[in-house]
C-alpha positions as CSV (number, residue, x, y, z in Angstrom):
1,X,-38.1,16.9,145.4
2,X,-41.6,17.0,145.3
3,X,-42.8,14.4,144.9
4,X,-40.4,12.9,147.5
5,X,-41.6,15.3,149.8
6,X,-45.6,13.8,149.5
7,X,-44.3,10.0,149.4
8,X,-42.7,10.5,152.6
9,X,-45.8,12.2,153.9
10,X,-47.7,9.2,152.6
11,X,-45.6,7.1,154.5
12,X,-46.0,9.4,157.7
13,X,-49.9,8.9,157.0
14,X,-49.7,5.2,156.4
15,X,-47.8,4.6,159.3
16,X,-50.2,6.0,161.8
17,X,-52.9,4.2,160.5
18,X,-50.9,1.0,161.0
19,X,-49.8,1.7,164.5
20,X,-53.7,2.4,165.1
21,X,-55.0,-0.3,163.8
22,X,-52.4,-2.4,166.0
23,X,-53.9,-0.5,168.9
24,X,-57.0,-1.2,168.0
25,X,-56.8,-4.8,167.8
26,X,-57.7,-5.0,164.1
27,X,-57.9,-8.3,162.0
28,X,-54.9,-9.8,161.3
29,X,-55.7,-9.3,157.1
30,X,-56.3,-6.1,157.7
31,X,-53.0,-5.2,159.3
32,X,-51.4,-6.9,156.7
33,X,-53.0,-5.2,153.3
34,X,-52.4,-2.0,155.3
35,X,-48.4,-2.7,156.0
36,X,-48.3,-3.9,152.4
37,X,-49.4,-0.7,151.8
38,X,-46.9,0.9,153.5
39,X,-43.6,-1.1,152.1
40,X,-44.7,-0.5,148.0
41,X,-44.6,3.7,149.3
42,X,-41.4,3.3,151.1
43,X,-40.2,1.2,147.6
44,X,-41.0,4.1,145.6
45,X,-38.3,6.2,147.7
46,X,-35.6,4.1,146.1
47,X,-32.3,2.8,147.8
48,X,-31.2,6.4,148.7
49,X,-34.8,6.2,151.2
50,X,-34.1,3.4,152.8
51,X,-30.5,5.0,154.4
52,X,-31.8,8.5,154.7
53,X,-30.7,10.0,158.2
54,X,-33.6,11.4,159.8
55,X,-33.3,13.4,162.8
56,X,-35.8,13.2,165.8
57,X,-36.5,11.2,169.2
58,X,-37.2,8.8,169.7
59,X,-41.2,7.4,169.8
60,X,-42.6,8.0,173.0
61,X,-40.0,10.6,173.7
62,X,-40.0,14.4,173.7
63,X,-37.4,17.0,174.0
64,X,-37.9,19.8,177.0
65,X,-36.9,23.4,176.3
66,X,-35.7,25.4,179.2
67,X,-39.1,27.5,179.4
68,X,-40.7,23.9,180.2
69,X,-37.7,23.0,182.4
70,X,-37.9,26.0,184.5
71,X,-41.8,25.0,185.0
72,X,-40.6,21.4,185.9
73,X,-38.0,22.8,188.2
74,X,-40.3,24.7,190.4
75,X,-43.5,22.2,190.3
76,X,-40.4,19.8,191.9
77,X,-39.4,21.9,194.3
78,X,-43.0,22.9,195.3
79,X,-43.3,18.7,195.5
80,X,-40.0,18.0,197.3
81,X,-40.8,20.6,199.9
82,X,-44.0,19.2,200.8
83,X,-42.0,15.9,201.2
84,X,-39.6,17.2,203.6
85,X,-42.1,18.9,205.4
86,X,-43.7,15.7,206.3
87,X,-40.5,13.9,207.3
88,X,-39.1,12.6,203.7
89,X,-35.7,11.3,202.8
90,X,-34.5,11.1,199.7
91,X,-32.6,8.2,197.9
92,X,-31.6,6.9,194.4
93,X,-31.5,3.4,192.9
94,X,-30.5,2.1,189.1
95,X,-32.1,2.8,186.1
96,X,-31.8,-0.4,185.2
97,X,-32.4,-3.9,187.4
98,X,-32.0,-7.4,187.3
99,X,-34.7,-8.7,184.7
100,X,-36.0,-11.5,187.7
101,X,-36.4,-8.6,190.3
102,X,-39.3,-6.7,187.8
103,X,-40.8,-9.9,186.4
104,X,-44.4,-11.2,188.2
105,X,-44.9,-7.8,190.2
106,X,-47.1,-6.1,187.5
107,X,-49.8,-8.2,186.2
108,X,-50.6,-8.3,182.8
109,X,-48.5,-4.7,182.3
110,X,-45.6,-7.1,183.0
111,X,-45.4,-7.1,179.0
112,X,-44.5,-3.5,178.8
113,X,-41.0,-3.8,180.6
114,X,-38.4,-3.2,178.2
115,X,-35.6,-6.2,178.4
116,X,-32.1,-5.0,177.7
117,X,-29.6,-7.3,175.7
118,X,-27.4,-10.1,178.0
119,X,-24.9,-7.8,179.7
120,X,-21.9,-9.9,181.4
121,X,-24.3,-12.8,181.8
122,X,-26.9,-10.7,183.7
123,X,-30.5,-10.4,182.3
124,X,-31.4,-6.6,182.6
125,X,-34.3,-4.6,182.3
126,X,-35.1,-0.5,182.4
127,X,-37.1,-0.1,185.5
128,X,-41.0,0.1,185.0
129,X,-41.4,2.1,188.4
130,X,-40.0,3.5,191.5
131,X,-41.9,0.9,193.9
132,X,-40.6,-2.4,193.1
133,X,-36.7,-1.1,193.0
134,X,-37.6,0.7,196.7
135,X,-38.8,-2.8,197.8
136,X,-35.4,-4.1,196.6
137,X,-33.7,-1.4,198.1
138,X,-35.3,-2.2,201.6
139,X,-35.0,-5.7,201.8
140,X,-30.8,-5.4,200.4
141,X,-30.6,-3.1,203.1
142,X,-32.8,-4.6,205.7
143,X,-34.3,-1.4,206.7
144,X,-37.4,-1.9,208.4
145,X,-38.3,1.9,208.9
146,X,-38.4,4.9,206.4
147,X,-40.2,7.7,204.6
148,X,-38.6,8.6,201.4
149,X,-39.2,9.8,198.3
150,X,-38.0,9.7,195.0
151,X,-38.4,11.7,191.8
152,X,-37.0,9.4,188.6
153,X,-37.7,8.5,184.9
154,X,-39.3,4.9,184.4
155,X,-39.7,3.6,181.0
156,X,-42.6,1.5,179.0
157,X,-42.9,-0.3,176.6
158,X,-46.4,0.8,175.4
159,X,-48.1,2.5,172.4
160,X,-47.4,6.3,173.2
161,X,-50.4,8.6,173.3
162,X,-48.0,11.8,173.2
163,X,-51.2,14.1,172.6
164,X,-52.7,12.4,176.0
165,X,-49.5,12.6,178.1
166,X,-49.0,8.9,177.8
167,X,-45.0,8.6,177.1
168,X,-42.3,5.6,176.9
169,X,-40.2,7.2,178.7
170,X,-41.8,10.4,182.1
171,X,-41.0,10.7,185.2
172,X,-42.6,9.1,188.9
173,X,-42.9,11.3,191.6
174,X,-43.1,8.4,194.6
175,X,-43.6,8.7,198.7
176,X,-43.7,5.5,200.8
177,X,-43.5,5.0,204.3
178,X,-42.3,1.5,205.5
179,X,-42.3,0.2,208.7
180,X,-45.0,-0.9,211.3
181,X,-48.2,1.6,212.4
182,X,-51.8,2.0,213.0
183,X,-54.0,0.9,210.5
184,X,-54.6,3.6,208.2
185,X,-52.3,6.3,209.6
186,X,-49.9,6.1,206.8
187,X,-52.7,6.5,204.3
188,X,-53.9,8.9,205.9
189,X,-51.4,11.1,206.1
190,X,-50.1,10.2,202.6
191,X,-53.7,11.6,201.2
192,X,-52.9,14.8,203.2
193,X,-49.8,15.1,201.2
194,X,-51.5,14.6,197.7
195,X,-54.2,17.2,199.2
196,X,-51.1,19.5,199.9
197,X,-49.4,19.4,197.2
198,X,-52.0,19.6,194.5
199,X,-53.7,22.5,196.5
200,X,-50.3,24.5,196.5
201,X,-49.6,23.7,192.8
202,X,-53.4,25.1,191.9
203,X,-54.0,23.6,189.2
204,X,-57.9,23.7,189.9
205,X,-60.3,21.9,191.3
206,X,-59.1,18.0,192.0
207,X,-60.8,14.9,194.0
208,X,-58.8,12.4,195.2
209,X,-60.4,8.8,195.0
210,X,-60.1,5.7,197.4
211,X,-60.7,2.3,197.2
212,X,-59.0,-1.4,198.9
213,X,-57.9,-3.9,196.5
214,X,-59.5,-6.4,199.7
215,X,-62.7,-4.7,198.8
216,X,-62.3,-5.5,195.1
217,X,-61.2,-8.9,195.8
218,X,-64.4,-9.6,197.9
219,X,-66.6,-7.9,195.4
220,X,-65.6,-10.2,192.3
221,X,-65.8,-13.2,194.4
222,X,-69.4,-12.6,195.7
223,X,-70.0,-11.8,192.5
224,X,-69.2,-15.1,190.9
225,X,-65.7,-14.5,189.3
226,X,-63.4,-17.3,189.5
227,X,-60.2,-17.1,191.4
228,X,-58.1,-17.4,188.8
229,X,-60.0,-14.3,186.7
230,X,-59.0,-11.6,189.1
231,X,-56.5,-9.8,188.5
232,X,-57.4,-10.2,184.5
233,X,-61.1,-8.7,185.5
234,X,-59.7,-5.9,187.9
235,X,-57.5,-4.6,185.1
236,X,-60.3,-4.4,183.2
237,X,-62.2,-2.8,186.0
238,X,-58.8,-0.1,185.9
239,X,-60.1,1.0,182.5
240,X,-63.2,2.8,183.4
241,X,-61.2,6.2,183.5
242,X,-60.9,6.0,180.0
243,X,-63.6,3.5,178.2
244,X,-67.4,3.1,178.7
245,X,-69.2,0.6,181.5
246,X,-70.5,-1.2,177.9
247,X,-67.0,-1.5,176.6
248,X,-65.6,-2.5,179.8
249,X,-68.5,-5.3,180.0
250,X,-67.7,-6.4,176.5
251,X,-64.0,-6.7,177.2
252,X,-65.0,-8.9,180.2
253,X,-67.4,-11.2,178.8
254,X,-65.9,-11.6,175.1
255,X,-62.3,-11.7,175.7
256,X,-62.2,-12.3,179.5
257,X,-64.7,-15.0,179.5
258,X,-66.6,-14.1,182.4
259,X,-70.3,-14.6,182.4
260,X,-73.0,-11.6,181.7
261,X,-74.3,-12.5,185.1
262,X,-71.4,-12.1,187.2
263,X,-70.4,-8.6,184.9
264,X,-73.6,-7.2,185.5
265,X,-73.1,-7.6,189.3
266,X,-70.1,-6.0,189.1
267,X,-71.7,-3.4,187.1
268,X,-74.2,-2.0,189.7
269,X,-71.0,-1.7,192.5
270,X,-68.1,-0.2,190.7
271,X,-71.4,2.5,190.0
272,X,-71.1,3.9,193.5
273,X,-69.3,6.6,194.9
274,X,-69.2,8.2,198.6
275,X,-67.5,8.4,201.9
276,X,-67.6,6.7,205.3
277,X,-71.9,6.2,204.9
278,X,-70.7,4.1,202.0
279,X,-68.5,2.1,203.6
280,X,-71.3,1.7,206.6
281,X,-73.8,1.1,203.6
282,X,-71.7,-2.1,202.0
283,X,-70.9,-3.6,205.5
284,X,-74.9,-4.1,206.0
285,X,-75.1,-5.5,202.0
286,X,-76.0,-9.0,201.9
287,X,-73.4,-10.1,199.6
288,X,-70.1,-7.9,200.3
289,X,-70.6,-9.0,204.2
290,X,-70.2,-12.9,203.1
291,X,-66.5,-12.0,202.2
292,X,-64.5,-11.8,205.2
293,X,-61.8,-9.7,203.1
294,X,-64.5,-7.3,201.9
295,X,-65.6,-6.4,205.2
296,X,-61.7,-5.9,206.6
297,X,-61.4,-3.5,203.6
298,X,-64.7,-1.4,205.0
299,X,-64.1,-1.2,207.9
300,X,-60.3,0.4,206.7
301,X,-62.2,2.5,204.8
302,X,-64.3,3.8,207.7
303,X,-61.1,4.5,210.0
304,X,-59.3,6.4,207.0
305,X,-62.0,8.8,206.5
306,X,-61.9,9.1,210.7
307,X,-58.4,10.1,210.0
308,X,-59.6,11.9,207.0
309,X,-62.0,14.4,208.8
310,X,-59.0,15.2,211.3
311,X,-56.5,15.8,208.4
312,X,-60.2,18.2,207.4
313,X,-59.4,16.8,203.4
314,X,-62.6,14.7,203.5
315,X,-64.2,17.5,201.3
316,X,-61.6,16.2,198.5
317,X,-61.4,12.6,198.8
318,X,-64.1,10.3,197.5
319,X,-64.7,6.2,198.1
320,X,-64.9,4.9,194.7
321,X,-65.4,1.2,193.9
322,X,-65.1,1.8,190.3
323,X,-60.9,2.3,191.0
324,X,-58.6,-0.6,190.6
325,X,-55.2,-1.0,190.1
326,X,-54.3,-3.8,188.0
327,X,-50.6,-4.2,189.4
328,X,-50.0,-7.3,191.7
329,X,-48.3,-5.5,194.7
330,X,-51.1,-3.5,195.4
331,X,-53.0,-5.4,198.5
332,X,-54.4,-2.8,200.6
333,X,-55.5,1.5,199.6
334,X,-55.4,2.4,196.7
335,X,-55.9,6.2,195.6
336,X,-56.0,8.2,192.2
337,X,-55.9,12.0,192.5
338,X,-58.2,13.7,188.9
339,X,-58.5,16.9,188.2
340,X,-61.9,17.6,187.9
341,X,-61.9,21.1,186.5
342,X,-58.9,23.5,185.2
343,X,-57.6,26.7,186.6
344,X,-56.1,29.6,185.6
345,X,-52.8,29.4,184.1
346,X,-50.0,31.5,184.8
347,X,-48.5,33.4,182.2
348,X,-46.7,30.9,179.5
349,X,-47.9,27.9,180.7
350,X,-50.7,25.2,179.9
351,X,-52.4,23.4,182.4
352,X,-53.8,20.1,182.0
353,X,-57.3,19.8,180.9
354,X,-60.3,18.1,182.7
355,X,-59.7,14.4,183.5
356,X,-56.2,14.5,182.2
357,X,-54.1,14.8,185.1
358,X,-54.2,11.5,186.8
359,X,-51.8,10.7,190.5
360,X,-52.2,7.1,190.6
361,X,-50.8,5.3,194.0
362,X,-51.1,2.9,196.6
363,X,-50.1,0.8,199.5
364,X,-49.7,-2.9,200.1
């Protein structure tokens, strides 16, 4: 039993590496001597291996005792609360949607949607977010005017980072506001609610950063990227929260094909950070003021913050060119809430540590 016991742990070993090196892009030979690897250990188990019942979730999953569900219960209500202070109605849609509804609205994460098997003649996949469904929702509907909010699983088809939070299978905590308004007023007050909420949860010290798709748009154009290289670059530009300006670059110009030239321009912007004088600042630059989007995304920018200092949050919220959002329905904000320093838990319970939590939203 033994020696079972360290083949199987072996295997356990064997199989990481394989999954990293996957990750990690590695040669193709390299993957392959590795698996080999892996199938003579599993061989040695014998036939009674192969059918052994092992019990466990899922990967990507996790069970939640109730300890951790009483924390979840009350970080909800503390988030639902704020919701319906602000005007918030709930609804609910299907886990599940028509495969052609999902497809073409995410950008390259489009790959991570996890198809389901032909069910009556209808292609079906698990929902990859609570935005796309809400827009199907509206338009089945035809409601032209709502706040709501929903609090649902989504599911991805991605390599799981369980130590790093990143799951196939967590839970979307989404608030939208459809219907007509002044510019910026619905961003605006939808920052206020992040504000709110993360300040009543006090999980420490947090910034909330800003940016406009139109802005990023403009920038890679006066910066020499081709049309057709956008939204491929600006998902690369959305990995900067967790790889380095050089690896970013080298993604860009080796796998990307964009030229050094045009990266390194896009290097020096994505660099700054500030508030309404950085908006002012871009709308005098030589090149961002040659792109008519650009400059409609500024001077957004500027009347947020105007809205900002009334909502007095400005001290929390940041304009960072550095944030993208690589999904195609974003068009206008976008904003990332980051915890820039931990607090003090209360008693039994972990908070998150610096740079790990992560609100990502945004409006089109």
């Amino acid at each position: 039993m033994e020696d079972r016991a360290q083949i199987q742990e072996h295997i356990k070993t064997q199989g990481e590496l394989v999954r990293r090196l996957k990750a990690e892009k590695a040669s193709k030979e390299q993957i392959d001597e590795e698996v080999a690897k892996l199938l003579q250990l599993k061989a040695q188990l014998g036939e009674d291996g192969k059918h052994q019942f092992v019990l466990k979730t899922p990967k990507g999953t996790r069970d939640y005792n109730p300890k951790q569900m009483a924390i979840r219960e009350k970080v909800f209500n503390t988030i639902i609360s704020c919701f319906k202070r602000h005007g918030a109605e709930t609804i609910d849609t299907p886990v599940f949607e028509l495969k052609e509804t999902l497809t073409g609205k995410y950008g390259e994460d489009s790959k991570l949607i996890y198809d389901l098997k032909d069910q009556g003649g209808e292609l079906l996949s698990l929902r990859y977010d609570l935005t796309v469904p809400f827009a199907r929702y509206l338009a089945m509907n035809k409601i032209t005017n709502i706040k709501r909010y929903h609090i649902a699983k989504v599911y991805r088809r991605d390599n799981p980072a369980m130590t790093r939070g990143r799951y196939r299978e967590f839970y979307q905590c989404d608030f939208d506001i459809a219907g007509q308004y002044d510019a910026m007023i619905p961003d605006a007050e939808c920052l206020k609610i992040v504000h709110e909420i993360l300040s009543e949860l006090q999980l420490g010290e947090f910034c909330i950063k800003v940016n406009d798709r139109r802005i990023l748009d403009g920038m890679f154009a006066v910066c020499g990227v081709p049309d057709e290289k956008f939204r491929t670059i600006c998902s690369t530009v959305d990995k900067l929260d967790k790889m380095s300006w050089e690896d970013v670059k080298k993604e860009m110009v080796n796998e990307k094909g964009l030229s050094e030239e045009a990266a390194d321009q896009i290097g020096e912007y994505v660099s700054m950070q500030g508030g309404m004088d950085l908006a002012e600042r871009l709308l005098q630059d030589q090149k961002m003021c040659q792109s008519k989007q650009a400059c409609a995304g500024l001077s957004d920018i500027k009347l947020l913050f105007s809205y900002l200092q009334l909502f007095q949050v400005t001290d929390k919220v940041v304009f960072d060119l550095s944030l993208a959002r690589g999904l195609d329905y974003y068009t206008g904000i976008i904003y990332e809430a980051v915890l820039t320093q931990a607090g003090v838990p209360p008693p039994g319970q972990r908070l998150p540590e610096r740079g790990q939590l992560r609100g990502k939203c945004g409006c089109g």
